[in-house]
Biopython code that builds the backbone (N, CA, C, O; Angstrom):
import numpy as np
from Bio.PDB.StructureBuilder import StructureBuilder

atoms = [
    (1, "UNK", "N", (-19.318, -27.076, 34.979)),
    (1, "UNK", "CA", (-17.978, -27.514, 35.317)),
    (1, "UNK", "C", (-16.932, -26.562, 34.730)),
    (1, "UNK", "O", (-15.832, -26.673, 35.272)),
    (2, "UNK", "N", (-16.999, -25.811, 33.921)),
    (2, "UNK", "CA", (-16.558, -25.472, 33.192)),
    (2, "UNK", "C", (-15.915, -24.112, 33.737)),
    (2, "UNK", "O", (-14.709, -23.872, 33.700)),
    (3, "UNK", "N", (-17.115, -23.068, 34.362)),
    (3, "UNK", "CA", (-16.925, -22.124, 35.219)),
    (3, "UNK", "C", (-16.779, -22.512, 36.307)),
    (3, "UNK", "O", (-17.229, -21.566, 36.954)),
    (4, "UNK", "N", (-16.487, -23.196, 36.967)),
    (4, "UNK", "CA", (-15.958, -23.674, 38.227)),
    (4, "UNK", "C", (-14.320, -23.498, 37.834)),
    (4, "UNK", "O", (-13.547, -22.962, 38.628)),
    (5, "UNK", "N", (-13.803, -24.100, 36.283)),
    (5, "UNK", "CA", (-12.293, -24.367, 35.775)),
    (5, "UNK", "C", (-12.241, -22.935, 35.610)),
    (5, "UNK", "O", (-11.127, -22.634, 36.039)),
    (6, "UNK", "N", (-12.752, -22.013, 35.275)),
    (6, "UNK", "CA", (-12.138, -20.519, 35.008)),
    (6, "UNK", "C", (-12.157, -19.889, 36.320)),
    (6, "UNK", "O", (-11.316, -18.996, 36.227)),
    (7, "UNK", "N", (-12.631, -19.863, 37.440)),
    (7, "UNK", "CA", (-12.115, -19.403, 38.674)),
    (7, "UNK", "C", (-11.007, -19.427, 39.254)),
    (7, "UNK", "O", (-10.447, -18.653, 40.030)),
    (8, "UNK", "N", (-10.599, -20.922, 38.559)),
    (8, "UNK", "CA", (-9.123, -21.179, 39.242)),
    (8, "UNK", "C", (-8.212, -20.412, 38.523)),
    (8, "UNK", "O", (-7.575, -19.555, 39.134)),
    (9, "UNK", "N", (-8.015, -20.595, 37.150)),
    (9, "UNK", "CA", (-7.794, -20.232, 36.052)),
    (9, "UNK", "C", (-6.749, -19.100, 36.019)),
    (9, "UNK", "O", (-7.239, -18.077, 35.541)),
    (10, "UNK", "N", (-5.312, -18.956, 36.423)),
    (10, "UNK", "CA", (-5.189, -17.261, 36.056)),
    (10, "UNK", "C", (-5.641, -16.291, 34.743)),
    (10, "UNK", "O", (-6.029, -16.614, 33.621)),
    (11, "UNK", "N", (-5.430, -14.981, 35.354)),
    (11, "UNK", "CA", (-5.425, -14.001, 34.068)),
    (11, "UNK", "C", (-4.650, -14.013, 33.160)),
    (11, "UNK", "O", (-3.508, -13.830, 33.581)),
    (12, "UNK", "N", (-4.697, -14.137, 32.128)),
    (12, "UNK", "CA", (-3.813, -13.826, 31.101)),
    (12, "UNK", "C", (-3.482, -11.991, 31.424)),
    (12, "UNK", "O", (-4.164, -11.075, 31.885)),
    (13, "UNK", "N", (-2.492, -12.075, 31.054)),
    (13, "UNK", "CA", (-1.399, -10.998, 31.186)),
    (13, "UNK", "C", (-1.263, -10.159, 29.500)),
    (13, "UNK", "O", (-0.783, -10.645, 28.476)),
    (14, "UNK", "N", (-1.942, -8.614, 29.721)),
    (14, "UNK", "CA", (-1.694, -7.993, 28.864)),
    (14, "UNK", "C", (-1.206, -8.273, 27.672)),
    (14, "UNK", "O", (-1.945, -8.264, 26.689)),
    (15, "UNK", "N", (0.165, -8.576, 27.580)),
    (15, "UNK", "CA", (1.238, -9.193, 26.139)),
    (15, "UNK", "C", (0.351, -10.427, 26.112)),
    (15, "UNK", "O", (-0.385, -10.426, 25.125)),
    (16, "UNK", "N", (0.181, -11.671, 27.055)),
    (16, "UNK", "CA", (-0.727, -12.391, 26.215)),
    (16, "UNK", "C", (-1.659, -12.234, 25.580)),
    (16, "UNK", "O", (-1.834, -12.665, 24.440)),
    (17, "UNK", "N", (-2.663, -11.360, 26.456)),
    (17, "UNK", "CA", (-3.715, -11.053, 25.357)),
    (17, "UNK", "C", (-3.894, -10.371, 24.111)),
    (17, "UNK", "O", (-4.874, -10.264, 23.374)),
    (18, "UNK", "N", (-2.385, -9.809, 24.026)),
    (18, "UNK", "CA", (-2.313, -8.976, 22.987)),
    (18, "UNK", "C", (-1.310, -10.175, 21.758)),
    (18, "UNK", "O", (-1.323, -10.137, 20.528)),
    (19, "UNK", "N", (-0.813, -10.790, 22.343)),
    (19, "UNK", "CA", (-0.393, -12.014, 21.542)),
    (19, "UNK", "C", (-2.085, -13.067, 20.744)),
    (19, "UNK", "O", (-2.311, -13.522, 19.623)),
    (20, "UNK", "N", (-2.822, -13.047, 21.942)),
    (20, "UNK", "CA", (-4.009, -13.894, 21.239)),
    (20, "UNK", "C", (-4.426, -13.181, 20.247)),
    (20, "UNK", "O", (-4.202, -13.572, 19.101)),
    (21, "UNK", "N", (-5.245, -11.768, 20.532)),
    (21, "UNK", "CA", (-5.360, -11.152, 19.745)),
    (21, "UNK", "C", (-4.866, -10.902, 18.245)),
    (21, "UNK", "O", (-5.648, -10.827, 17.297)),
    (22, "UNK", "N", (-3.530, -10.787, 18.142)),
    (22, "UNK", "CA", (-2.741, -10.290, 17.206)),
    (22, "UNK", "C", (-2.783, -11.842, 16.286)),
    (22, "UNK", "O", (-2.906, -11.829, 15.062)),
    (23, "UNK", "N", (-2.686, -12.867, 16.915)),
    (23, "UNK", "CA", (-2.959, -13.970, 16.064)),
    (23, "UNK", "C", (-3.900, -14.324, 15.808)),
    (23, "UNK", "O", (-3.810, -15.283, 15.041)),
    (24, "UNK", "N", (-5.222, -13.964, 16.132)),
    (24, "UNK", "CA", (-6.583, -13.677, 15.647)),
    (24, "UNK", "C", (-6.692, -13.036, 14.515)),
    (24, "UNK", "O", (-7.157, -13.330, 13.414)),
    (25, "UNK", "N", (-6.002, -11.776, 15.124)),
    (25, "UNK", "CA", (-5.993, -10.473, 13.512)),
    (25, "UNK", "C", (-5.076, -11.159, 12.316)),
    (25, "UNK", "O", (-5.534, -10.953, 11.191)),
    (26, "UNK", "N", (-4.183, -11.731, 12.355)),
    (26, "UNK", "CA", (-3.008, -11.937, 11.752)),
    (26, "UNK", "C", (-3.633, -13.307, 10.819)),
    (26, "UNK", "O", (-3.483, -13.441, 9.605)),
    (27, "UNK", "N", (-4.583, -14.548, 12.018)),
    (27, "UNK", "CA", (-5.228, -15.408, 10.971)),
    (27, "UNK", "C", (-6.301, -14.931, 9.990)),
    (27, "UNK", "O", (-6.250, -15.383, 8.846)),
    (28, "UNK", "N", (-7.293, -14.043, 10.324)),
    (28, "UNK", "CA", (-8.139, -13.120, 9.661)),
    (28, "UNK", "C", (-7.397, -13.199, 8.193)),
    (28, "UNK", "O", (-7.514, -14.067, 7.329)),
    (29, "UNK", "N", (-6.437, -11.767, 8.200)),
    (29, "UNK", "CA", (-5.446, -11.310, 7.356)),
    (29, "UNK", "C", (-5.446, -12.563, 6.427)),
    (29, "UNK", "O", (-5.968, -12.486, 5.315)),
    (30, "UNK", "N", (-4.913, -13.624, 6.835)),
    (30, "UNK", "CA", (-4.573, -14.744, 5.956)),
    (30, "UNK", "C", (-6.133, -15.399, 5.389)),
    (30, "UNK", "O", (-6.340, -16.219, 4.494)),
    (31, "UNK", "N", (-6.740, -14.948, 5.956)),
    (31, "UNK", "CA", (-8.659, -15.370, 5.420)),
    (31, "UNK", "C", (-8.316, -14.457, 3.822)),
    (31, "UNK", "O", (-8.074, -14.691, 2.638)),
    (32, "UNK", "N", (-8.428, -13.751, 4.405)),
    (32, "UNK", "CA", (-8.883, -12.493, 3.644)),
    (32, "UNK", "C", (-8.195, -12.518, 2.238)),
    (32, "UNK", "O", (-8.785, -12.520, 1.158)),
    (33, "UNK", "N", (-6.428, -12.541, 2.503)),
    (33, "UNK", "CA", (-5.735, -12.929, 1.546)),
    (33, "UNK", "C", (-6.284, -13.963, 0.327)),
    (33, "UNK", "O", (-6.026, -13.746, -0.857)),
    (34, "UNK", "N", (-6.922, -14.893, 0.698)),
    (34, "UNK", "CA", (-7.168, -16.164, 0.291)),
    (34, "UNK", "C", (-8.259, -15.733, -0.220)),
    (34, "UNK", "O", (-8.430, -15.913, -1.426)),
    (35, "UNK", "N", (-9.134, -15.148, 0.458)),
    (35, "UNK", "CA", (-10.628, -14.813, -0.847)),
    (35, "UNK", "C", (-10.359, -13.680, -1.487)),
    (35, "UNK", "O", (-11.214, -13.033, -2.091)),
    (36, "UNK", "N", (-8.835, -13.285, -1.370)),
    (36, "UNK", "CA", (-8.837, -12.234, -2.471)),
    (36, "UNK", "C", (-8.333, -13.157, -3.528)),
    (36, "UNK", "O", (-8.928, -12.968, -4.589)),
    (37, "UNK", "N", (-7.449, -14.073, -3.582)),
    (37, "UNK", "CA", (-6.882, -15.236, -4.785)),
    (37, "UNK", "C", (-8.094, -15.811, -5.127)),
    (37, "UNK", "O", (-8.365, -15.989, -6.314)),
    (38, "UNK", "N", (-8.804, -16.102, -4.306)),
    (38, "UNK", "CA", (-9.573, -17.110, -5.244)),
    (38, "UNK", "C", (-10.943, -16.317, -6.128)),
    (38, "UNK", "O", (-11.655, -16.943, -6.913)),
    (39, "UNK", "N", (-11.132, -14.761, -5.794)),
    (39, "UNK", "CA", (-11.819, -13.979, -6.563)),
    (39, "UNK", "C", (-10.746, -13.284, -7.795)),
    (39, "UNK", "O", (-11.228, -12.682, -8.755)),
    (40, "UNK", "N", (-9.941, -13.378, -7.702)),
    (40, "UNK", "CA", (-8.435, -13.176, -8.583)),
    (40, "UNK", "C", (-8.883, -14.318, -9.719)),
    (40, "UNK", "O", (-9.102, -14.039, -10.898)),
    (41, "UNK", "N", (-8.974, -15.599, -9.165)),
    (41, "UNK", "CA", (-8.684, -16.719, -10.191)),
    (41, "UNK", "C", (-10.260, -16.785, -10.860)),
    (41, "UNK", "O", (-10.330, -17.262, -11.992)),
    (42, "UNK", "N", (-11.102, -16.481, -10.426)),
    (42, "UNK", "CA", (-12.364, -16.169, -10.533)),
    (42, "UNK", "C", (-12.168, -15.326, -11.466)),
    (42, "UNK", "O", (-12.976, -15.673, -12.327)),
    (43, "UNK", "N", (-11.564, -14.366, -11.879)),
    (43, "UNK", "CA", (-11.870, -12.791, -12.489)),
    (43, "UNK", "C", (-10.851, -13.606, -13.905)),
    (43, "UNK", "O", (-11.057, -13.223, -15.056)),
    (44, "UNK", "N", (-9.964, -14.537, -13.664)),
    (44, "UNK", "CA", (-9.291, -14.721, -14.774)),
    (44, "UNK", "C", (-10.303, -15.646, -15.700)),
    (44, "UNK", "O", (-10.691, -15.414, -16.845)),
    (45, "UNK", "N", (-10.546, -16.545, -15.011)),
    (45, "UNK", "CA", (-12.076, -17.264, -16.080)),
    (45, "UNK", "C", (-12.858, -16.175, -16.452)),
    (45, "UNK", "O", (-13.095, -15.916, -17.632)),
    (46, "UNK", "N", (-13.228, -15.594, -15.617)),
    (46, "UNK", "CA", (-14.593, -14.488, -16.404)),
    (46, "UNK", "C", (-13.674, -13.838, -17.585)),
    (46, "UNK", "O", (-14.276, -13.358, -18.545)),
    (47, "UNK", "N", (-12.311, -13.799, -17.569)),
    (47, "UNK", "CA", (-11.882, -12.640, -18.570)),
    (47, "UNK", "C", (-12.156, -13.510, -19.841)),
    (47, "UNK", "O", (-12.710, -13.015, -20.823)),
    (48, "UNK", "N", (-11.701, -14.997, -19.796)),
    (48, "UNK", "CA", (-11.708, -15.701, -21.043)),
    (48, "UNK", "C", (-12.942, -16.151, -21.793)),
    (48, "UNK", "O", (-13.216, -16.207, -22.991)),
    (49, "UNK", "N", (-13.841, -16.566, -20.260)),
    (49, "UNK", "CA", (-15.346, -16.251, -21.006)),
    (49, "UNK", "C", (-15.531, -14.869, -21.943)),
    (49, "UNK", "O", (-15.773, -14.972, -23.145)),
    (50, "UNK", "N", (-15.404, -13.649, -21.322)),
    (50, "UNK", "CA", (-15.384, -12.726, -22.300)),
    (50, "UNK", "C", (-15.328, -12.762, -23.397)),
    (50, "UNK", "O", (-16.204, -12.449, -24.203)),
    (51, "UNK", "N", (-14.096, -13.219, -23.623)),
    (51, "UNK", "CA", (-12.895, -13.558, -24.626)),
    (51, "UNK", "C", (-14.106, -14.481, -25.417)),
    (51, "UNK", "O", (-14.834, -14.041, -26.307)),
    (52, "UNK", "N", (-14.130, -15.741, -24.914)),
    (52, "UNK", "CA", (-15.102, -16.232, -25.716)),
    (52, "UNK", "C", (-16.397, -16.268, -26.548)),
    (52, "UNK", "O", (-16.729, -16.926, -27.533)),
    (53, "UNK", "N", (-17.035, -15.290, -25.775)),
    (53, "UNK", "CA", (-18.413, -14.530, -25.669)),
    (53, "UNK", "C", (-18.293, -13.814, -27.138)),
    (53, "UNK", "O", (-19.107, -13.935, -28.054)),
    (54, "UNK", "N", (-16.932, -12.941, -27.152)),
    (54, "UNK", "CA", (-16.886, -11.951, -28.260)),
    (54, "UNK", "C", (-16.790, -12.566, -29.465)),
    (54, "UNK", "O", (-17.432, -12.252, -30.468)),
    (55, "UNK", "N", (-15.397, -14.092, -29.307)),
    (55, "UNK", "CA", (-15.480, -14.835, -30.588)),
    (55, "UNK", "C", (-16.820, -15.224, -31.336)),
    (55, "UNK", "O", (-16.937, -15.552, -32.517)),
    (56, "UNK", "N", (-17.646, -15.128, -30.525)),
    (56, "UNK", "CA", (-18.734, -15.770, -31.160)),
    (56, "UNK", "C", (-19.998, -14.841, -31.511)),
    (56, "UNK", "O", (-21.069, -15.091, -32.063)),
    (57, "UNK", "N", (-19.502, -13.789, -31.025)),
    (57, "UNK", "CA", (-20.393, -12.511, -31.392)),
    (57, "UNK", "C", (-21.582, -12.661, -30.009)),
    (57, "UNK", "O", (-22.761, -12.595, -30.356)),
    (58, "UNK", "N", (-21.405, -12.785, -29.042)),
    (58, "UNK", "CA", (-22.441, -12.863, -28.270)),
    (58, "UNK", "C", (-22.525, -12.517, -27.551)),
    (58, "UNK", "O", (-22.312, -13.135, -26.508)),
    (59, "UNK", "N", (-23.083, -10.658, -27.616)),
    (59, "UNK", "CA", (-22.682, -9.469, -26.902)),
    (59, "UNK", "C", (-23.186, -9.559, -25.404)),
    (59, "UNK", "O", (-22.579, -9.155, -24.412)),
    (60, "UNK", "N", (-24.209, -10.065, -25.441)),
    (60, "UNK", "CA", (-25.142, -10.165, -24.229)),
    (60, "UNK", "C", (-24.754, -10.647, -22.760)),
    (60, "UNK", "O", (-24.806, -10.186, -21.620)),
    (61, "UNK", "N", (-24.255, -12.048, -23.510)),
    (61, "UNK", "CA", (-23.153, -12.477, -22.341)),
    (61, "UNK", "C", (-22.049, -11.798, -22.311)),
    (61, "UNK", "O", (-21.842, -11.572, -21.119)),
    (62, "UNK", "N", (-21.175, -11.317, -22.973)),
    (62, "UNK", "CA", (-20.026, -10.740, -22.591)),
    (62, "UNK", "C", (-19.999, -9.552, -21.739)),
    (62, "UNK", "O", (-19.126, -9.166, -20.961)),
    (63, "UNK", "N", (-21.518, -8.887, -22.150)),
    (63, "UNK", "CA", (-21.972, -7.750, -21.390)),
    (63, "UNK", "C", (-22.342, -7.985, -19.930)),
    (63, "UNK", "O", (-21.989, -7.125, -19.123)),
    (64, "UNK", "N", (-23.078, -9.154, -19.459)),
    (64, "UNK", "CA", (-23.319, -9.473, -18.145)),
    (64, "UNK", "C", (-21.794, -9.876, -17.389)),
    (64, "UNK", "O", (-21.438, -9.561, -16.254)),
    (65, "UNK", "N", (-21.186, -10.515, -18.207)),
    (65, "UNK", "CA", (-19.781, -11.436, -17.512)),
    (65, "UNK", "C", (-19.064, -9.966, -17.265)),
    (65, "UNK", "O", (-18.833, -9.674, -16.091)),
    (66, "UNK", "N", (-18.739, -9.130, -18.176)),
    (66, "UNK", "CA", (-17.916, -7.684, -17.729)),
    (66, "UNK", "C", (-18.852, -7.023, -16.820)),
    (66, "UNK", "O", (-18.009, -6.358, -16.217)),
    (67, "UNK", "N", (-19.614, -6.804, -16.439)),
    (67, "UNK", "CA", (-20.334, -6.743, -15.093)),
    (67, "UNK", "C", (-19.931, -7.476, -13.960)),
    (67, "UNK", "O", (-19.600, -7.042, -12.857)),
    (68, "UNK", "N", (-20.017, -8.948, -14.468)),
    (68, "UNK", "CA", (-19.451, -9.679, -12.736)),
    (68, "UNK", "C", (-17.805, -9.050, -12.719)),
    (68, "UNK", "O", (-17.151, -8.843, -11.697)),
    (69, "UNK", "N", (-17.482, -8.884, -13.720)),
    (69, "UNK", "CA", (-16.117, -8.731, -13.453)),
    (69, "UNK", "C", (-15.550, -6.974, -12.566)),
    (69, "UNK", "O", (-14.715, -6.531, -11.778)),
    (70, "UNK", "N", (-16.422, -6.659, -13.201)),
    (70, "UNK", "CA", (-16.115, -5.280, -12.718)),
    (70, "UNK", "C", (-16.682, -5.423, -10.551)),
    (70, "UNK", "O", (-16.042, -4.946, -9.614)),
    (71, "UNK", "N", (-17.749, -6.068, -10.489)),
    (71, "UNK", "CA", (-18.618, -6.242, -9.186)),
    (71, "UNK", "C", (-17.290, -6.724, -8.799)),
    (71, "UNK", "O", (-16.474, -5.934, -8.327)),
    (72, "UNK", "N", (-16.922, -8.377, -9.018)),
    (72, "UNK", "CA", (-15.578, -8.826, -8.730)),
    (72, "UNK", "C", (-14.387, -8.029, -8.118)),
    (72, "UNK", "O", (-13.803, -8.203, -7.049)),
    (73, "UNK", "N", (-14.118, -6.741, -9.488)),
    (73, "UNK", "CA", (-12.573, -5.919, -8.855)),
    (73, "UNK", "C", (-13.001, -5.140, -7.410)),
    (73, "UNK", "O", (-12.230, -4.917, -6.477)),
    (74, "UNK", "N", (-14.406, -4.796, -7.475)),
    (74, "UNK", "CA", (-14.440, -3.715, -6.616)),
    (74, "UNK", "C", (-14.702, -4.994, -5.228)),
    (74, "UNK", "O", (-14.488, -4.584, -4.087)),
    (75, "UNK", "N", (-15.004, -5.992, -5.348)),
    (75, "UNK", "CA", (-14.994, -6.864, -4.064)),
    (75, "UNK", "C", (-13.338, -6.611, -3.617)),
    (75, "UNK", "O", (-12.917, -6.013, -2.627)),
    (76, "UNK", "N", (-12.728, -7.144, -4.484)),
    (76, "UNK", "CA", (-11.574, -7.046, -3.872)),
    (76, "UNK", "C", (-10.550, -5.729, -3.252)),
    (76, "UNK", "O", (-9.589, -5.727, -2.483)),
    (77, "UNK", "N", (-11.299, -4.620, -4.020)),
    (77, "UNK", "CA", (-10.827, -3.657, -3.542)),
    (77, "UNK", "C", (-11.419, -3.680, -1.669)),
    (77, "UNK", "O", (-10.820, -3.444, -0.620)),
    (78, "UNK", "N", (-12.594, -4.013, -1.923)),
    (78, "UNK", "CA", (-13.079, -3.926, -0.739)),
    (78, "UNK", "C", (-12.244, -5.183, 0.706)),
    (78, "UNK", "O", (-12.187, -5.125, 1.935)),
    (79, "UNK", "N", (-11.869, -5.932, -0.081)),
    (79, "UNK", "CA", (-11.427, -7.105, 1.174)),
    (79, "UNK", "C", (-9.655, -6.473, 1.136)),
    (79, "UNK", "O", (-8.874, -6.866, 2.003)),
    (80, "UNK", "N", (-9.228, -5.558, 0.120)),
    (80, "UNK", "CA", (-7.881, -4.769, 0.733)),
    (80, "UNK", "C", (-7.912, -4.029, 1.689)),
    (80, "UNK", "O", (-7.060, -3.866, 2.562)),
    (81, "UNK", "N", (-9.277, -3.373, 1.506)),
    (81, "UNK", "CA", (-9.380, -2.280, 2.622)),
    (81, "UNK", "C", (-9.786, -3.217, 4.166)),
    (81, "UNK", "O", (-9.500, -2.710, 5.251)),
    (82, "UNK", "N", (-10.206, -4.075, 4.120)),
    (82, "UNK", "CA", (-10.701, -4.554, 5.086)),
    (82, "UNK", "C", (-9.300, -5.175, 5.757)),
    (82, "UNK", "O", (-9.019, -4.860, 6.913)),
    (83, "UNK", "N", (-8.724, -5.765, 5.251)),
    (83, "UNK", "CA", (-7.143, -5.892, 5.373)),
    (83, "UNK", "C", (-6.225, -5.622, 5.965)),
    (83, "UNK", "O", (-5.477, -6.244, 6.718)),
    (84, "UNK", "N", (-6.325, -3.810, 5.307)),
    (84, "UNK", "CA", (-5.881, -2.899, 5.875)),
    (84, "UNK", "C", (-6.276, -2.444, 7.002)),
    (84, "UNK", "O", (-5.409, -1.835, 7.629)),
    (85, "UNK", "N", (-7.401, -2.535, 7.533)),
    (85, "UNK", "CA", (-8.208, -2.459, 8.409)),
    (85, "UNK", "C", (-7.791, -3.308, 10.031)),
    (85, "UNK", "O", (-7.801, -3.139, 11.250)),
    (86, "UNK", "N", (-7.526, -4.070, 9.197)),
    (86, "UNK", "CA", (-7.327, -5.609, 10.319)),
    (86, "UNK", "C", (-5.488, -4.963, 10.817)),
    (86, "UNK", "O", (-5.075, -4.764, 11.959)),
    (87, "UNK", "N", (-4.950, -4.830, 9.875)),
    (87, "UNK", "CA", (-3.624, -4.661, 9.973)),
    (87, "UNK", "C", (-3.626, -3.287, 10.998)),
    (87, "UNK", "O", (-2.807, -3.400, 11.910)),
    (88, "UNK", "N", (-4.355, -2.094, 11.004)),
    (88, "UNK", "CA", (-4.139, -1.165, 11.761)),
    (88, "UNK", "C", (-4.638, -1.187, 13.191)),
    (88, "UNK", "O", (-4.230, -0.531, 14.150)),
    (89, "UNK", "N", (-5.998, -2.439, 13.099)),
    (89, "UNK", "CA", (-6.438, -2.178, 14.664)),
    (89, "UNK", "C", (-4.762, -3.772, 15.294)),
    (89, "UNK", "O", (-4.377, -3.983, 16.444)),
    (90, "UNK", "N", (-4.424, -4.252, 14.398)),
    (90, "UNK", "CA", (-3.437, -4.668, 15.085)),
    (90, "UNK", "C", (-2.621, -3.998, 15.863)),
    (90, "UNK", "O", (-2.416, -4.204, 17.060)),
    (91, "UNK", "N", (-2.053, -3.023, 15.040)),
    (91, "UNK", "CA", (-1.016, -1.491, 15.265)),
    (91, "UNK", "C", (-1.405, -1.322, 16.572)),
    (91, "UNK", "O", (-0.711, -1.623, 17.544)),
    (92, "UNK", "N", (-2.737, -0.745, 16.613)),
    (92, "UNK", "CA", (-2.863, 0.045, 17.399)),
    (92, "UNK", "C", (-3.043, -0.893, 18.827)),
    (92, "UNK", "O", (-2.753, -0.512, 19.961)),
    (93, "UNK", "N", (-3.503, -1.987, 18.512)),
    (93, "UNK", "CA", (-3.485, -2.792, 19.726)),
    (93, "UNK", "C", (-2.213, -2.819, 20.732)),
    (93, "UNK", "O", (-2.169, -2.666, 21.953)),
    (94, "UNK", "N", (-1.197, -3.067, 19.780)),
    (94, "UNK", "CA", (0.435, -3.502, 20.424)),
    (94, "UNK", "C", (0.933, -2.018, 20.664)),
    (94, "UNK", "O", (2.067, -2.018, 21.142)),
    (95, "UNK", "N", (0.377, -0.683, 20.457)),
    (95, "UNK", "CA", (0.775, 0.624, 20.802)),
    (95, "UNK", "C", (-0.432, 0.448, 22.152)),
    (95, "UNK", "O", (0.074, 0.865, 23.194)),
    (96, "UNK", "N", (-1.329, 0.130, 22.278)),
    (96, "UNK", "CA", (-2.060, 0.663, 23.958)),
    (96, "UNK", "C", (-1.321, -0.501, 24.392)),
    (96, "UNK", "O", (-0.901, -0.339, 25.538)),
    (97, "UNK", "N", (-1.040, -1.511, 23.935)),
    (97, "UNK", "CA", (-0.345, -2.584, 25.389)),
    (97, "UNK", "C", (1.232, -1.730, 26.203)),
    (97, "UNK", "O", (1.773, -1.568, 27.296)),
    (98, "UNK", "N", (1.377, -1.414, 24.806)),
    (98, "UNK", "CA", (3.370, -0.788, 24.618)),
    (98, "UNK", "C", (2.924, 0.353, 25.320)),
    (98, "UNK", "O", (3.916, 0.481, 26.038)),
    (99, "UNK", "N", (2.307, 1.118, 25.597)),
    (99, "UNK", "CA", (2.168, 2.528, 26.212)),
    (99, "UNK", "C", (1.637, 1.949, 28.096)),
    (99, "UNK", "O", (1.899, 2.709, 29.028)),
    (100, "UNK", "N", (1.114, 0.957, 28.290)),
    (100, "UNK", "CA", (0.942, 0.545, 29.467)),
    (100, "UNK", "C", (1.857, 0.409, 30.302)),
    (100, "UNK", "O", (1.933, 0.806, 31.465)),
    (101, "UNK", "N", (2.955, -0.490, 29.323)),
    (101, "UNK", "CA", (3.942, -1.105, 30.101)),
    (101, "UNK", "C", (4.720, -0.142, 30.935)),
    (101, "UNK", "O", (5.621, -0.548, 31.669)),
]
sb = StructureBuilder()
sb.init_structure("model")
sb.init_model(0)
sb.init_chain("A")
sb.init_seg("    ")
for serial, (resi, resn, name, xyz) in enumerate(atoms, 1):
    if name == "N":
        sb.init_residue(resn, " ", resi, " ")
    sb.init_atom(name, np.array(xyz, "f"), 0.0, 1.0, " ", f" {name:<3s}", serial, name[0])
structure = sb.get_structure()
C-alpha cells in the first residue's frame, strides 16, 4: 500500500531536499555535541578519581584512570572532527543545490 502512496506522491524539489538533508546533518551535529558533554563530564569524574587515587597513594589506579582519560580526550577530539565533518558536507550540499539554481 505503501508504494502504491509514493507513485502519487510528488517529488520533492531540490531546496527541499536540501532542507531535509541539512536538518539531518544539523540534528547529527546536535548528537554529536551531546556525546561530546557527556564524555566532558565523564573526564571531570575521572580527574577527581585521580585526585583521589593519589591521596591515598594508589598509583595503579590513578595510572589506569589517566589512561581512560587521555583515550577519553582523544575521543573527543575525534567526534570534533567528525563535526566538522558533518558541518562541511552540509556546505557543500547547499553550494551544489546554489550552483543548480
Amino acid at each position: 500500500m505503501d508504494s502504491v502512496k509514493g507513485l502519487f506522491k510528488p517529488k520533492p524539489t531540490p531546496q527541499q531536499q536540501l532542507r531535509d538533508w541539512q536538518r539531518r546533518l544539523r540534528q547529527e551535529c546536535r548528537n554529536v555535541d551531546r556525546q561530546i558533554r557527556d564524555v566532558q563530564r565523564e573526564e571531570k569524574n575521572v580527574q577527581k578519581a585521580i585526585k583521589d587515587c593519589a591521596k591515598r597513594n594508589d598509583m595503579a589506579s590513578a595510572k589506569s584512570l589517566a589512561k581512560e582519560l587521555v583515550r577519553s580526550r582523544r575521543a573527543v577530539t575525534r567526534l570534533y572532527e567528525n563535526k566538522a565533518q558533518l558541518n562541511s558536507v552540509s556546505m557543500h550540499l547547499g553550494e551544489l543545490v546554489g550552483m543548480n539554481d
